[in-house]
Residue, then its C-alpha position, 0 to 999 in steps of 0.5 A: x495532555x492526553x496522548x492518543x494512541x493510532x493503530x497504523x497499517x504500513x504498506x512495505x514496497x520491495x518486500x519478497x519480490x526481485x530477489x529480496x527476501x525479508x522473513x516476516x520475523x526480522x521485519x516485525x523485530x525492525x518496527x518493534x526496535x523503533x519503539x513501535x507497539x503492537x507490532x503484527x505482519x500480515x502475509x509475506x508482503x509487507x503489511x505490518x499493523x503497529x501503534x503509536x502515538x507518535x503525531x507527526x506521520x510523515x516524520x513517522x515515516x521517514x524514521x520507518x523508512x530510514x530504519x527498514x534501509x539500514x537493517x535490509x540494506x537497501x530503500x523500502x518505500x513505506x506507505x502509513x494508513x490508519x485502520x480507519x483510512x483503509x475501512x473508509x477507503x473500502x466503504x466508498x467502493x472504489x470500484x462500483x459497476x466494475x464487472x469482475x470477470x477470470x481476466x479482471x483483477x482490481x487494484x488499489x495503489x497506495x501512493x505517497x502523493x497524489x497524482x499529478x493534476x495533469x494526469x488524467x483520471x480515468x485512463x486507460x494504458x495504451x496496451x489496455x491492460x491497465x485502467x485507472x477508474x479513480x483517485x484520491x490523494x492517498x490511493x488510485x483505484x486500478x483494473x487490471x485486464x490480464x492479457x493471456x492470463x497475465x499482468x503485463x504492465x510494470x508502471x501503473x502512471x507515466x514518469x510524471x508520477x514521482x511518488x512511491x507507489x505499492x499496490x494490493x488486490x481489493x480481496x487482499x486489502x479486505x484481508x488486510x483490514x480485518x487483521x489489523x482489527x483483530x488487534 
C-alpha cells in the first residue's frame, strides 16, 4: 500500500494576539515534536506549512491541537487546508465585483464548520461594518468596511455559530499560499 504524503497549511487562532506571545521557533519545533515534516511559519500569525501522511485530518487536528494547548498553555483552535484548498479557494474569486477602496479590506474566515443553514448568507452586521458576500463549508468570505480607519467589530457570525473561526486578509492569504509552494 502506497501512502501519500499532503502538504497542509494550519491556520493557528490565538497566536501573538491578546497578550500571548509564541516565537515562531517553539511553535515549528511544537509541530515538528508530533512527528510532522516539512515543518515551515509563515509571518507571526500563526500559519504553519507541514507534511504528512497522516489520512485522518480531523484526528490530525485534534492531536495538533491538543499538543499546541499542552506546550502554550492554553486552547489553540487549529484550522488544516491543503495547498490545494487554499489555491481553489483563491481561484473561485470569492470576492468578484467587490470594489476595493482605502475603507474596504476583504476577509477570508476559515472556520471548523460550516455555518448554521439558518444564518443568512449575505448579510451584513447591523453596524455595517462587516459583510459576509459568501460561504462555503470551510470558509466565509467577509468585507470589512473600516469605520474611522477602524475595524470595530469583534464577532464576524452571531451565537449561533459554534465553530472555531480565524480569519486572513485576501493579500495575506495569497502571501500565504505562494510560501507553502515554495515547499
Amino acid at each position: 500500500m502506497t501512502t501519500t504524503s499532503t502538504t497542509y497549511i494550519a491556520f493557528l487562532r490565538a497566536i501573538n494576539v491578546g497578550g500571548r506571545t509564541v516565537r515562531m521557533e517553539r511553535l515549528r519545533a511544537l509541530f515538528t515534536e508530533l512527528g510532522l515534516g516539512g515543518v515551515r511559519s509563515y509571518i507571526q500569525t500563526g500559519n504553519v506549512f507541514f507534511t504528512t501522511d497522516e489520512p485522518d485530518r480531523a484526528a490530525l487536528t485534534a492531536r495538533i491541537e491538543a499538543h499546541l494547548e499542552a506546550g502554550l498553555g492554553y486552547p489553540v483552535p487549529v484550522l488544516l487546508r491543503t495547498v490545494d484548498e487554499v489555491a481553489d479557494l483563491l481561484a473561485a474569486e470569492p470576492f468578484r465585483g467587490v470594489e476595493v477602496t482605502p475603507d474596504v479590506r476583504l476577509v477570508i474566515a476559515f472556520l471548523s464548520e460550516p455555518l448554521p443553514a439558518d444564518l443568512p448568507v449575505p448579510r451584513r452586521s447591523p453596524k455595517g461594518d462587516v459583510e459576509v458576500v459568501g460561504a462555503d463549508a470551510g470558509a466565509a468570505y467577509v468585507v470589512v468596511h473600516l469605520q474611522d480607519g477602524k475595524w470595530v467589530t469583534k464577532e464576524l457570525f452571531d451565537k449561533s455559530y459554534k465553530g472555531a473561526v480565524t480569519s486572513r486578509f485576501l493579500h495575506t492569504t495569497e502571501k500565504i499560499l505562494a510560501a507553502a509552494r515554495k515547499g
